[in-house]
C-alpha positions in Angstrom: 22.3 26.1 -23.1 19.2 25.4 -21.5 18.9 25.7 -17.4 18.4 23.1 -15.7 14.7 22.5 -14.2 14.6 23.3 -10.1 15.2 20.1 -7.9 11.5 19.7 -7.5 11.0 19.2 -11.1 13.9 16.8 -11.8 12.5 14.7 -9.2 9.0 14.5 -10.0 10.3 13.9 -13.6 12.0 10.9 -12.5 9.4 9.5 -10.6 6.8 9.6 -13.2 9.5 7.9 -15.5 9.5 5.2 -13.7 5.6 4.4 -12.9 5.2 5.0 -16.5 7.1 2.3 -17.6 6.1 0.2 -14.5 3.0 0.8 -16.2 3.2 0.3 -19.8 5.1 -3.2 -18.6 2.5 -4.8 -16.7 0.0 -3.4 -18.8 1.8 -5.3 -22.2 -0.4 -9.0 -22.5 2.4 -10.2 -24.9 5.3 -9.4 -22.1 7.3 -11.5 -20.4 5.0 -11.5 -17.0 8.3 -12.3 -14.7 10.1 -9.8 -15.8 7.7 -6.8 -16.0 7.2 -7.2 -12.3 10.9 -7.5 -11.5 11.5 -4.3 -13.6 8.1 -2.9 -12.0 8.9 -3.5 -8.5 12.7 -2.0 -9.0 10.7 1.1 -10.1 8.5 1.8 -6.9 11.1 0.9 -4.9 13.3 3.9 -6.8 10.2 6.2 -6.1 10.0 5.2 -2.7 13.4 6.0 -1.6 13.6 8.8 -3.5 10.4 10.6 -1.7 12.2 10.3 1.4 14.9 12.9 0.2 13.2 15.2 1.8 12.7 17.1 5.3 10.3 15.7 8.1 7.7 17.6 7.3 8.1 17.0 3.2 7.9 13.4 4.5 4.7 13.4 6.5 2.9 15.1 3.5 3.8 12.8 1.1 2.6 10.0 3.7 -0.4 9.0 1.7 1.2 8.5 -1.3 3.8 6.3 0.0 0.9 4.2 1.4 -0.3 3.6 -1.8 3.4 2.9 -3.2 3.5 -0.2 -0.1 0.3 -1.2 -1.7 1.8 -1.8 -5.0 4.4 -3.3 -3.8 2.7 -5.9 -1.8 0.6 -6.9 -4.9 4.3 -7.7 -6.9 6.4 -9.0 -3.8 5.4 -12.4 -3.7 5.6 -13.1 -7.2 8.9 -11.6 -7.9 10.3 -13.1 -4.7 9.1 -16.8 -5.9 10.7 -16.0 -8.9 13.8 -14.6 -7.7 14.3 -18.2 -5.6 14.2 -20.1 -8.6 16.9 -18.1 -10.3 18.9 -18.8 -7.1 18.8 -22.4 -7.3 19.7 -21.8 -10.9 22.9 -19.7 -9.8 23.3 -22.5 -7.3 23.3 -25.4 -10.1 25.5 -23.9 -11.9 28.5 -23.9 -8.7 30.7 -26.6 -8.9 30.9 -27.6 -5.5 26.8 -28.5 -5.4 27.7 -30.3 -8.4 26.3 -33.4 -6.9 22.9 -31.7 -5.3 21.7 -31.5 -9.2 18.8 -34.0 -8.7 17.6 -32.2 -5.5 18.4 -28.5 -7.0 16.6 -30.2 -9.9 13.3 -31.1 -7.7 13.1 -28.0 -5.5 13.0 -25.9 -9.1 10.0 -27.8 -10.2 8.4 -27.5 -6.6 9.2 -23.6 -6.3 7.8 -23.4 -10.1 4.6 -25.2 -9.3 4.5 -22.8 -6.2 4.8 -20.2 -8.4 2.2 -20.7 -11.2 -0.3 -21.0 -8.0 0.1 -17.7 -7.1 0.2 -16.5 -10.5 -3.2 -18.6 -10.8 -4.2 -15.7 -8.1 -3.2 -13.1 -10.3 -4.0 -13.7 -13.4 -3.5 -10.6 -15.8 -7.3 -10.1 -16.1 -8.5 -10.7 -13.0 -9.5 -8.1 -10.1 -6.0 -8.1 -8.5 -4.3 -7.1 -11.5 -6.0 -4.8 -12.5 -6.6 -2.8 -9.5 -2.7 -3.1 -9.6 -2.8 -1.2 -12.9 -5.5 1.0 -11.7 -3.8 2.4 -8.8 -0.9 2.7 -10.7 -2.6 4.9 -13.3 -4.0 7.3 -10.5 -0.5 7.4 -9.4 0.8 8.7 -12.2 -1.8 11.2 -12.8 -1.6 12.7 -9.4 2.0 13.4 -9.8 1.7 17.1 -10.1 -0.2 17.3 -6.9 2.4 15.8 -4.8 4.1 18.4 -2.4 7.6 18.3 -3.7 7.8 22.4 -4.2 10.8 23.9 -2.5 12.9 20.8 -2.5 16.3 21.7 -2.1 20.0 20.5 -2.4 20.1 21.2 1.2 17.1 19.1 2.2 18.6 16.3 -0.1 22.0 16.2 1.4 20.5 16.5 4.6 18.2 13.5 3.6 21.0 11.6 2.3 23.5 11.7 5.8 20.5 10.8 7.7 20.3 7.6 5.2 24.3 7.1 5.2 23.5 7.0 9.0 20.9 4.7 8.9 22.9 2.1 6.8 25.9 2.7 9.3 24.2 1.9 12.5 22.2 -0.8 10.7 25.9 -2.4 9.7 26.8 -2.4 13.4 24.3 -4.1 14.4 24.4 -7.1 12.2 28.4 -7.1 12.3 28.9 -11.1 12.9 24.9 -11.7 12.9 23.6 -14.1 10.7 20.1 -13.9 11.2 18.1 -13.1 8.2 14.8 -10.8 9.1 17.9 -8.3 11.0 20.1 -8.6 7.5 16.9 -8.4 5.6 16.5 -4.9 7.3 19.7 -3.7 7.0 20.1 -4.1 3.4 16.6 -2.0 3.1 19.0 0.3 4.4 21.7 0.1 2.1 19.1 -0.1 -0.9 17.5 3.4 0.0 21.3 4.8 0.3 21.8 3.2 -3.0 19.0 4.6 -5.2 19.2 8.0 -3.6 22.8 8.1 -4.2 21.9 7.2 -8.1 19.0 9.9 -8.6 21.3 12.8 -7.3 24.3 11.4 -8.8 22.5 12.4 -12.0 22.3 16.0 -10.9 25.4 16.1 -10.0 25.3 16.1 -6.5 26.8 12.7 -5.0 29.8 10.8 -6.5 29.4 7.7 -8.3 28.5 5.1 -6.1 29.6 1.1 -7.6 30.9 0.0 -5.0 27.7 0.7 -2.9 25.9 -1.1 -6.0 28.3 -4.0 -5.7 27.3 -4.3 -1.9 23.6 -4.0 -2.3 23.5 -7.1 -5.1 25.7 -9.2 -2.8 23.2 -8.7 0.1 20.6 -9.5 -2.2 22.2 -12.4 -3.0 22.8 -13.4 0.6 19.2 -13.1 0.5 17.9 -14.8 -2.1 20.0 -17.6 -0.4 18.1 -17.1 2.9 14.7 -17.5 0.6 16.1 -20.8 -1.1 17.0 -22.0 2.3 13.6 -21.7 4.2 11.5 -22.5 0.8 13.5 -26.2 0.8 12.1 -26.6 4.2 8.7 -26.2 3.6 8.6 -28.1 0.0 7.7 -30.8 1.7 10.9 -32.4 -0.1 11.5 -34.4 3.7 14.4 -36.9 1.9 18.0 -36.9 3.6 19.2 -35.2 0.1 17.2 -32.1 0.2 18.2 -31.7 3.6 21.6 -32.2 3.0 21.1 -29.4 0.0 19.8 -27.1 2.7 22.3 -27.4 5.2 24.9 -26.8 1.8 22.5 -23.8 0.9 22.8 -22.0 4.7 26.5 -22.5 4.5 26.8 -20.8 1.8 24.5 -17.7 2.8 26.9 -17.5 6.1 29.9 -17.0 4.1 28.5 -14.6 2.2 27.3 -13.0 5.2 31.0 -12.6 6.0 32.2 -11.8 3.0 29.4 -8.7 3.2 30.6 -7.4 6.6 33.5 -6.8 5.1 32.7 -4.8 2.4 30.4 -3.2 4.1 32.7 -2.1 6.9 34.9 -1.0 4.3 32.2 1.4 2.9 29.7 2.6 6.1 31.8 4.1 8.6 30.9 7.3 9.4 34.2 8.2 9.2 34.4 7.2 5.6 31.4 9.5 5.1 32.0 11.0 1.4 32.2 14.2 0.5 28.7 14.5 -0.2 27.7 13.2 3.3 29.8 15.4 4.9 29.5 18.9 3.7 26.6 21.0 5.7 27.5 18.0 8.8 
């Protein structure tokens, strides 16, 4: 049986798995535009949290190529996040208590579509944005073997990981009966990072299976998404008593999922519920 590659090498591994595919996605003109940066996005985001597995030090070296990671990102964020509204509203038709907002659900869609083609009209696949998106991406990928990740350890992880269990914790305490949505925004950064980081060394064995964590981070991105829906209706320019009413229905809704959230979460990030993983080398 073969021995398993050092940490280092597992890690860089995964990270160029995942900007090569972000890669071969957005490079594909017959694929489905949407969802190549959704999956693309997901995929820096993973490298991202991943590179900060590691020391201080390990941290500050790699902060160049993180830079360029943000810079990615900021080229898919806007498109992915107009998309991801209109999949709320279509999560939101489909409820039977806005049953009778279908007309106005019906016109913010077509609104938040027409907003998004615009900024796809900024993008287009062969224009300069784009493809310095894929350009930077390919320099990425080939400078992979330079990035300082020798020595990584299974100490520096763990360590890495309790400082991000941390994080999440005080970031659940401070939005504990908060509702407002740039601080809940932040806080489920948080649990994101914890998240991913708990996947990758879940994979080599070294954190337990984490659903329930998964389970919390895609109901605070739905709380989100709900947030989005909710300040896109009031800048549609859709000023009619129904779409109002739909917005008032819409921020309901985010602040009893905000509620329902806190109490998963306080359920999971205590940092007396720390596991095993967390804990060992405290």
């Amino acid at each position: 049986m073969d021995a398993a590659p050092p940490l280092s090498e597992f890690l860089r591994a995964a990270c160029r798995d995942e900007l090569e595919r972000a890669l071969a996605l957005l490079s594909d003109p017959a694929g489905d535009r949407d969802g190549a940066v959704h999956e693309s996005r997901k995929a820096v985001r993973r490298v991202r949290a991943w590179l900060r597995l590691g020391d201080r030090h390990r941290r500050t070296a790699l902060a160049q190529v993180d830079i360029r990671l943000r810079a990615l990102r900021r080229t898919l964020g806007p498109l992915r996040d107009g998309a991801s509204r209109i999949e709320a509203l279509e999560r939101l038709r489909r409820r039977r208590e806005l049953r009778g907002q279908r007309l106005p659900l019906a016109a913010a869609r077509s609104r938040m579509q027409q907003l998004l083609e615009r900024r796809w009209a900024c993008r287009p696949r062969h224009g300069k944005v784009w493809q310095g998106l894929l350009r930077g991406l390919t320099e990425l990928v080939a400078s992979l073997p330079e990035w300082p990740l020798a020595g990584w350890s299974e100490v520096e992880a763990r360590s890495a990981l309790r400082r991000s269990f941390r994080r999440a914790c005080a970031g659940r305490e401070d939005c504990s009966a908060r509702i407002g949505a740039a601080r809940r925004h932040a806080w489920r950064g948080r649990v994101r990072i914890l998240w991913l980081q708990t996947q990758l060394l879940e994979r080599r064995g070294l954190a337990s299976e984490g659903a329930a964590l998964k389970r919390l981070v895609q109901s605070l991105g739905n709380e989100h998404d709900l947030a989005l829906v909710a300040r896109a209706l009031a800048g549609l320019g859709l000023a009619d008593a129904p779409t109002r009413k739909l917005r008032m229905l819409v921020q309901a809704q985010r602040r009893a999922l905000a509620t329902r959230n806190d109490a998963r979460a306080r359920n999971l990030l205590r940092r007396e519920l720390a596991p095993p993983e967390i804990v060992r080398g405290k």
